[in-house]
C-alpha positions in Angstrom: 126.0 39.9 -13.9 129.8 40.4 -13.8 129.2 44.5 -13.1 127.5 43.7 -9.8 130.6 41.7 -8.5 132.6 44.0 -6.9 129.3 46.0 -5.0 128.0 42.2 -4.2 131.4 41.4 -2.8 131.2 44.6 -0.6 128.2 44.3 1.1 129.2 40.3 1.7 132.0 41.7 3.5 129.7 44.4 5.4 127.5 41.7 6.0 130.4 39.9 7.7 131.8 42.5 9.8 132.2 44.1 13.0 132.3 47.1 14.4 135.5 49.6 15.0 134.8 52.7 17.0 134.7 55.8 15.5 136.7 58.9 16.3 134.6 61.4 14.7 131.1 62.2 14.2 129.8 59.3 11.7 127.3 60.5 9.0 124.6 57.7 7.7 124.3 56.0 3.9 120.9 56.1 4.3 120.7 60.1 4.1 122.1 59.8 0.0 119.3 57.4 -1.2 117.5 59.0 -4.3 114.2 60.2 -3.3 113.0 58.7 -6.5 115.6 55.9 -7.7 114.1 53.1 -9.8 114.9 50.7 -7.2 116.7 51.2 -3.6 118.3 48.2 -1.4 119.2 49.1 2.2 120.5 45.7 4.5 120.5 47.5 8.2 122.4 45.7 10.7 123.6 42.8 9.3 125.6 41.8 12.5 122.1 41.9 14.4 120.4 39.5 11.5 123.3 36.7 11.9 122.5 36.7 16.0 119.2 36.3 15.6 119.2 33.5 12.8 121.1 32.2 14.8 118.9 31.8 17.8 116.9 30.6 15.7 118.5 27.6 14.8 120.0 26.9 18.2 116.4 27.0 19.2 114.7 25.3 16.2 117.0 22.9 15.7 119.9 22.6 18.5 121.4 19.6 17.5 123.1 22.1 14.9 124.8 23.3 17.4 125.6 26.9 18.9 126.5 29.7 16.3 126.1 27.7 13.2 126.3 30.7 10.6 128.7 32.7 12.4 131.1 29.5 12.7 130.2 29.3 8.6 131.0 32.5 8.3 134.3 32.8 10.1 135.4 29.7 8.5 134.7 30.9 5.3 136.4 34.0 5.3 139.6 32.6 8.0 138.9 34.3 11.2 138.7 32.5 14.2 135.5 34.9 15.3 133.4 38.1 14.0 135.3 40.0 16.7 138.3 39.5 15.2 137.2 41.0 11.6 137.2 44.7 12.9 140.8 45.0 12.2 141.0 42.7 8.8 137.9 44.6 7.4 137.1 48.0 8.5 133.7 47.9 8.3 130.7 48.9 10.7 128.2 45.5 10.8 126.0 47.9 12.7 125.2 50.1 10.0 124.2 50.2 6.0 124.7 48.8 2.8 122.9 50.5 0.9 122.6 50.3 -3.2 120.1 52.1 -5.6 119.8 52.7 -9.5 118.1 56.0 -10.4 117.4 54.6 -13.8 117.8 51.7 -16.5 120.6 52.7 -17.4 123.9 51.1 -15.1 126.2 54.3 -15.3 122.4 55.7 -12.2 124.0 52.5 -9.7 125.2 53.9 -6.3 125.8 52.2 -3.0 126.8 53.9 0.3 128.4 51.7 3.3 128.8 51.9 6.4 133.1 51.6 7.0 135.0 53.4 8.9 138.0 52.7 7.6 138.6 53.2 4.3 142.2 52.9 3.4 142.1 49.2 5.4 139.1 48.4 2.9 141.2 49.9 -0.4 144.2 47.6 0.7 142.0 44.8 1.2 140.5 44.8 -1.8 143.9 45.7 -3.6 144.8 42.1 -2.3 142.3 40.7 -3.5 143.5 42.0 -7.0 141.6 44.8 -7.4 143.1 47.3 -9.2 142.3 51.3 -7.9 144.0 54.4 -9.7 144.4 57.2 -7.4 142.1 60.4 -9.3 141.7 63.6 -8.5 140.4 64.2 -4.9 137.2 65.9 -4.0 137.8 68.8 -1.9 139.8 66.7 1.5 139.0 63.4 0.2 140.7 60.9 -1.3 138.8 59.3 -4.7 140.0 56.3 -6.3 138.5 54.8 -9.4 138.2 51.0 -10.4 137.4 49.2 -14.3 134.3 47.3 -15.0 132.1 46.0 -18.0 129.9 49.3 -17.9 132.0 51.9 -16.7 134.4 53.0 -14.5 133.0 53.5 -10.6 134.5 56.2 -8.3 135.2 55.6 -4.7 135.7 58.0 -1.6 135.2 57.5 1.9 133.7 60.3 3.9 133.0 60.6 7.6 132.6 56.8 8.3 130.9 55.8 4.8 132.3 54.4 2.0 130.6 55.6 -1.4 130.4 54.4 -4.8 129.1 56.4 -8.0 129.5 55.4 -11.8 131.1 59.5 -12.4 133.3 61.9 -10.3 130.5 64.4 -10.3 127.8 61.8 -9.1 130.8 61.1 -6.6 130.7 64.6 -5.5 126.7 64.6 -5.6 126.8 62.2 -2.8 129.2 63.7 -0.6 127.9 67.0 -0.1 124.4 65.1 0.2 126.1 62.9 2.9 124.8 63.5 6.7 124.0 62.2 9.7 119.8 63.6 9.5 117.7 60.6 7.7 113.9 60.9 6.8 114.2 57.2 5.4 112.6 55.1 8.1 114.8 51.3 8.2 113.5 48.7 10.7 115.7 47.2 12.7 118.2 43.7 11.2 116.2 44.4 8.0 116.8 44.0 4.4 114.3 46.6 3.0 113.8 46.6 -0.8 111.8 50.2 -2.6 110.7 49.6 -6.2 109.4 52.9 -8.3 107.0 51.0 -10.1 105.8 54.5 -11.9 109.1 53.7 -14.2 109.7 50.3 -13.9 106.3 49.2 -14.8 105.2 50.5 -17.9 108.5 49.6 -18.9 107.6 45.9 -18.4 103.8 46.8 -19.8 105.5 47.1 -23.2 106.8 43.7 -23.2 103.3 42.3 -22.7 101.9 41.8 -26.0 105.2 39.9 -27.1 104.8 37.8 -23.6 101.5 37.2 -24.6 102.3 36.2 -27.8 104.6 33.8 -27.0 102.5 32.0 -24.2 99.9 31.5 -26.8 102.2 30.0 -29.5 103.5 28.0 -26.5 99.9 26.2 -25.7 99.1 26.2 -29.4 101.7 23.9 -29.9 100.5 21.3 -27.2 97.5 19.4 -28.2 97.2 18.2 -24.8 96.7 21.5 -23.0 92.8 22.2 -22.4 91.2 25.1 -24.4 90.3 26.9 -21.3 94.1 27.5 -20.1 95.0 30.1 -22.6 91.7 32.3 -22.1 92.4 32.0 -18.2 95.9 33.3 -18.5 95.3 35.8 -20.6 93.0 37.5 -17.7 95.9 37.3 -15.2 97.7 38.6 -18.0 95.2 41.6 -18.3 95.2 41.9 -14.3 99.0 42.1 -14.3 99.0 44.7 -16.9 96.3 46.9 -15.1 99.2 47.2 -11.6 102.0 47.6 -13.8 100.4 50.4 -15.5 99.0 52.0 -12.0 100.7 51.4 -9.3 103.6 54.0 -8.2 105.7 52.6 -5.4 106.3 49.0 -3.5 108.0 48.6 -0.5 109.1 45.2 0.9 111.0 44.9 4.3 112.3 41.8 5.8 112.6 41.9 9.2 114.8 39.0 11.0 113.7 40.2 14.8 114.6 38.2 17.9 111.7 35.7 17.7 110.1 36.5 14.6 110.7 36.6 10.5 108.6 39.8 9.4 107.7 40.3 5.9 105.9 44.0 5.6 104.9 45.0 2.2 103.0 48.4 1.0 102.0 49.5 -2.6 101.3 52.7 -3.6 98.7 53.2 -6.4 98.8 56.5 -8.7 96.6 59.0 -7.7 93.7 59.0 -10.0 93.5 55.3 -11.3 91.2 53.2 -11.2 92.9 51.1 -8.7 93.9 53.9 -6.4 90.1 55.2 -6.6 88.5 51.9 -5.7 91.0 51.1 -2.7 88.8 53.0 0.0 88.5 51.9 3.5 85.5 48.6 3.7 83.0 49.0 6.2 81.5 45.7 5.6 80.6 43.2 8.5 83.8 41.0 10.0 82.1 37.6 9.0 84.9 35.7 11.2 82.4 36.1 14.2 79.8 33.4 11.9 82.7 30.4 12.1 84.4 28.6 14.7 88.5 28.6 15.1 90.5 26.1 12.4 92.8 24.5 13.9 94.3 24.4 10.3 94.1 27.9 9.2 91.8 30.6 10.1 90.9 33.5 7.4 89.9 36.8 7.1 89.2 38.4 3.2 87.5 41.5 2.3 87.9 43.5 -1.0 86.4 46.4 -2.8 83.2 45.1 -4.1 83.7 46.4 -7.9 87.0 44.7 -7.8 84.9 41.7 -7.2 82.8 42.0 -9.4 85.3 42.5 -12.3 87.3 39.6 -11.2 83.9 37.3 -10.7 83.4 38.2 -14.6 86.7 37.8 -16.2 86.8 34.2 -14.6 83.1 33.3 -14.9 83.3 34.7 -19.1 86.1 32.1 -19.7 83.6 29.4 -19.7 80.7 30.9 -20.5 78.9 34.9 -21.0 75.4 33.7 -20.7 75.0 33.6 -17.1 72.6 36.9 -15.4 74.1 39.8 -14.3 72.3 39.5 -11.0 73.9 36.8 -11.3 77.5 37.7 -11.3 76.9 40.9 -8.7 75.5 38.3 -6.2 78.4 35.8 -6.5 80.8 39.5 -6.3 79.2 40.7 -3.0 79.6 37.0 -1.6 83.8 37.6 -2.7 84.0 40.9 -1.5 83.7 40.1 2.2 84.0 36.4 3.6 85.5 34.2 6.6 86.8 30.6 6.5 88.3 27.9 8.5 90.4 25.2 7.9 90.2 21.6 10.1 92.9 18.9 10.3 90.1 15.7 10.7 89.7 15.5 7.2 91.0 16.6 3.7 90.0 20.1 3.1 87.3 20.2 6.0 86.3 24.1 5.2 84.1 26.0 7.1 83.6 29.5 5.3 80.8 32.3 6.4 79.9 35.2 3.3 77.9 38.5 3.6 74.7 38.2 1.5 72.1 40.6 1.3 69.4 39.9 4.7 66.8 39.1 2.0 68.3 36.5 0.6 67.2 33.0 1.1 68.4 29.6 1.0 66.3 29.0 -2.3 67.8 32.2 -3.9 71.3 30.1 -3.1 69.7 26.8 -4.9 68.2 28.7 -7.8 71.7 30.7 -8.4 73.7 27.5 -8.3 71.4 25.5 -10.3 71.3 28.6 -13.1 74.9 28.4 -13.1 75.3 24.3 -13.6 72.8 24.6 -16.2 74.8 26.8 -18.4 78.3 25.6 -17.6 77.3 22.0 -18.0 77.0 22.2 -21.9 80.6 23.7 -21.9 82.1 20.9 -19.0 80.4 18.3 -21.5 81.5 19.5 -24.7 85.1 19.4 -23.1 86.9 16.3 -22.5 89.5 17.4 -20.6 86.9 18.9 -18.1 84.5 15.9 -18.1 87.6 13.7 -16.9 88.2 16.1 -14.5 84.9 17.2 -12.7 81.7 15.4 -12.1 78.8 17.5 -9.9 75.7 16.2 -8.5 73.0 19.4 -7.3 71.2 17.6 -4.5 68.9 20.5 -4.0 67.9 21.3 -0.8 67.5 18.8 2.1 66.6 19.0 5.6 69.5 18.1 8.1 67.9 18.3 11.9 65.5 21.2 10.8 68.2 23.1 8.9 67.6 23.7 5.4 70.7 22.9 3.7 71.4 23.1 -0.6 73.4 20.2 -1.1 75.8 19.7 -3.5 78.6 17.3 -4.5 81.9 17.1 -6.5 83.8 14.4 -7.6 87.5 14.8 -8.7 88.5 12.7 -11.5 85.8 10.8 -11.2 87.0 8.3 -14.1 89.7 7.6 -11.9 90.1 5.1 -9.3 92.0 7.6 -6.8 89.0 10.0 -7.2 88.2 12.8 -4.2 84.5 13.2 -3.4 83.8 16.8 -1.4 80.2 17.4 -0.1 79.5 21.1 0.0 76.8 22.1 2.9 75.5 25.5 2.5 72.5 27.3 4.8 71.8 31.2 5.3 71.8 32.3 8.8 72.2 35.4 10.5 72.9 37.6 7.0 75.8 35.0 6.2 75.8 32.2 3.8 77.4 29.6 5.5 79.2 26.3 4.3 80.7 23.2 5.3 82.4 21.0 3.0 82.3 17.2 5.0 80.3 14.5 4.9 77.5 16.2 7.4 77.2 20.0 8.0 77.8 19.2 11.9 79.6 22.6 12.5 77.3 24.6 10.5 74.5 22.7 12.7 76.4 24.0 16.2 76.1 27.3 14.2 73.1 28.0 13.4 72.1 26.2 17.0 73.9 29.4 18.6 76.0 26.6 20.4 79.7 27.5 19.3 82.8 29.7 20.4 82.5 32.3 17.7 87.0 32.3 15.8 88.9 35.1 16.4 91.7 36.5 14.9 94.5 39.2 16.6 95.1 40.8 13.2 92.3 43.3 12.4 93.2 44.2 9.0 90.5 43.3 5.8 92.9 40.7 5.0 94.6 38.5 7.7 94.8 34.9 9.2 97.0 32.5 10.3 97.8 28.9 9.4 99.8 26.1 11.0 102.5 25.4 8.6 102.9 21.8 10.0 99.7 21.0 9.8 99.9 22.4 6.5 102.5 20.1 5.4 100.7 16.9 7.1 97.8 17.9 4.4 100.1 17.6 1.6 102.3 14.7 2.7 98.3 12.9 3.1 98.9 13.0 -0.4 101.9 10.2 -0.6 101.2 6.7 -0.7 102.1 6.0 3.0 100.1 9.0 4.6 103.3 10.1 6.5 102.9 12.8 8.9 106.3 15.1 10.0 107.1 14.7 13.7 105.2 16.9 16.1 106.5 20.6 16.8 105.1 21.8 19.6 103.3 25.0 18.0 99.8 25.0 16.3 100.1 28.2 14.6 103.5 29.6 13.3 102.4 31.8 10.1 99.8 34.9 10.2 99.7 37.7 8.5 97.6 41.2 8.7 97.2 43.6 6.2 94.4 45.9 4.1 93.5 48.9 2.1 92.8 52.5 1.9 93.6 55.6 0.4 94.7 53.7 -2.4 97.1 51.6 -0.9 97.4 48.0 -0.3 99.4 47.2 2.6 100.3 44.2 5.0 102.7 42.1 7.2 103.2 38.2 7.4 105.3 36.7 10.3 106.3 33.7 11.5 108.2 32.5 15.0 111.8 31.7 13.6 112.5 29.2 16.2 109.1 27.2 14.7 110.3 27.9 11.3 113.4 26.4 11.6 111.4 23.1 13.7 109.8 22.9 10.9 112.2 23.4 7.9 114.5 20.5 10.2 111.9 18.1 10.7 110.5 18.0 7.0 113.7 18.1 5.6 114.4 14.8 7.7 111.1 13.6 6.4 112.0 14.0 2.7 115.7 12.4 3.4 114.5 9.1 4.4 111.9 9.4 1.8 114.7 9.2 -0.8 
């Protein structure tokens, strides 16, 4: 990791500058990115990110105080303020790093920053002990050259951007690429990362078999893990390997706005693969209009139903092939398009809604669960591990205030004294099979009674929901042997995300409020402190 020092150490200092006003026209590092690279870094306004963190905090968590990272900052690097760092650094906190690598190989790195002044950065960094030689310049501009592990890298600076290459003729690549027109579209106090998975993936394809090899001597050599674990891994293993061998291009941007943290991700599926050819636009039914709002979380999840399908069998075949394929399709098209709800008043109180076909019945539901018990039973009771794990009970189907309702229960460990019972409610109404998992179906009753305030969600996307975070965390803190719950926060929901697929392409955002965040991240970290 040594060869990344010296760029690492540059955009730090970007990171921690300020701005100096320029006295000619300023070109941008984001015009010499590599149509193409491997993998592309740009950090855009890393001046704007520290304000806004730190509003964060001052809102999240003001006993912190005002300014916290820029007081870190300062102090770290012996300035009394970022103000004052215009004259000690040179550099623009306004603008770009930027860093890409065309290839594998180290000698394809490049980064392009935004500095005005370049001689102050050369002497700064010749106090610091770097050691420049002076080379050849490139036409008016002044190169200098520093030593590392894989090479030597060339420096110029060139109408208010500093840039690096691993060869004078890169060097000179860059410059006459350098201008002030960009087609690269950066959101605003962002760190956006571009991956060309067409190269980097097949790369990491090949390395599969020895990965899987080495997973299964692994799990050979402990007698205590459960047959099944091996044959489940290896189908994520085989669904790993199907992306890295077809997708082309992931972006990830990072988005610290002034209220929200903004995660937006697309991927970008090679024409012509089976991937790209089965991400079309759904036109399915929203099934969150079948549910009533969680006060928990509240989901959204639709997928190509093929994709189901093949992930329904990969999954279901671990245990067992002998189950129908009408079997399989009908569990697929239940997975391909579903809504579900999340309640605090009890562990895992879920209220989920699925599109089935409008001839389906609530005996077709008893009769497909009953088919599978019967042929996975053999296998759980063949298996320790899964006997002293699971234990079901198929009620069949009772009647609950005129509802028909099949009726099923699942204990947890049941040879356990700390065992979790869930009863699992399900009824068909309205094209939907719904369920409840609770002691009594009382919200699927309100349903089916027309008597509820259908959920709603603002993202529209095939996938998208949002979750409380604290309430979250209450769940899993239910867990210790004091039931402790984090202090209150004053928000209900503070995560949600949107996102889809068409044209193959998967793509999405996730946000949360940063002030909430930062509530949050406080208050549990108190939590866990007097815990110790």
């Amino acid at each position: 990791m040594k060869r990344f020092l010296i760029p690492a150490l540059m955009a730090a200092l970007v990171f921690m500058a300020c701005r100096k006003d320029a006295t000619f026209e300023e070109a941008s590092p984001l015009s010499v990115i590599p149509e193409r690279a491997m993998i592309a870094v740009v950090l855009n306004d890393p001046a704007g990110m520290i304000v806004n963190i730190d509003g964060y905090i001052e809102d999240g968590a003001p006993i912190l105080g005002e300014n916290l990272l820029e007081n870190l900052i300062c102090e770290q690097l012996a300035v009394s303020c970022l103000d004052s760092m215009t004259s000690r650094y040179g550099f623009d906190p306004s603008g770009q790093v930027v860093f890409w690598m065309e290839s594998a190989m180290p000698t394809s790195m490049g980064m392009a920053v935004s500095a005005p002044d370049f001689p102050l950065f050369i002497s700064l960094m010749e106090e610091m002990g770097v050691e420049f030689t002076l080379e050849e310049p490139l036409g008016d501009h002044a190169v200098y050259s520093m030593d590392g592990e894989n090479g030597t890298m060339f420096l110029a600076g060139v109408r208010g951007v500093t840039l690096m290459a691993m060869s004078s003729a890169k060097l000179e690549v860059l410059i006459a690429d350098l201008s002030n027109e960009v087609t690269v579209e950066v959101l605003p106090t962002s760190l956006s990362m571009k991956f060309n998975l067409s190269m980097i993936g097949p790369m990491a394809a090949a390395q599969m078999p020895m990965a899987r090899m080495m997973m299964t001597q692994g799990m050979a050599a402990d007698s205590t893990m459960p047959a099944f674990v091996p044959a489940i891994m290896d189908v994520y293993l085989d669904g790993i390997e199907a992306f890295l061998t077809q997708a082309d291009i992931m972006e990830l941007s990072l988005i610290t706005g002034p209220e929200d943290f903004v995660l937006k991700k697309k991927i970008t599926f090679v024409s012509g693969t089976e991937l790209a050819e089965l991400l079309v636009p759904s036109s399915d039914i929203d099934m969150i209009q079948h549910i009533t709002q969680g006060d928990m979380a509240t989901v959204r999840f639709m997928m190509p139903q093929e994709i189901a399908y093949s992930i329904t069998k990969a999954f279901t075949e671990v245990f067992t092939a002998d189950l129908s394929d009408d079997i399989l399709q009908f569990w697929a098209s239940m997975a391909s398009n579903g809504a579900v709800s999340i309640y605090s008043d009890d562990f895992i109180h879920m209220v989920a809604a699925y599109q089935v076909s409008a001839d389906v019945t609530i005996e077709d539901i008893a009769a497909s669960y009953s088919e599978y018990l019967d042929v996975i039973m053999p296998f759980i009771d063949q298996n320790e591990e899964m006997v002293n794990s699971f234990s079901f009970q198929d009620n069949g189907i009772v009647q609950v205030d005129g509802t028909d309702f099949y009726y099923l229960s699942v204990t947890i460990a049941p040879d356990s004294t700390a065992n979790m019972s869930f009863d699992y409610w399900m009824t068909v109404h309205d094209g939907a099979l719904l369920l409840e998992t609770s002691p009594n179906p009382d919200i699927l009753l309100s349903i089916v009674s027309g008597d509820y305030i259908p959920a709603e969600l603002v993202g529209t996307g095939e996938m998208a929901g949002e979750m409380s975070l604290a309430g979250y965390l209450n769940m899993i803190m239910a867990f210790s042997p004091n039931g402790m719950n984090i202090p209150e926060l004053g928000s209900d929901v503070i995560f949600s995300w949107d996102g889809g697929y068409g044209d193959g392409e998967v793509f999405g955002e996730m946000s949360m409020n940063g002030r909430d965040a930062v509530a949050t991240g406080f208050a549990f970290f108190g939590l866990i402190s007097a815990m110790q």
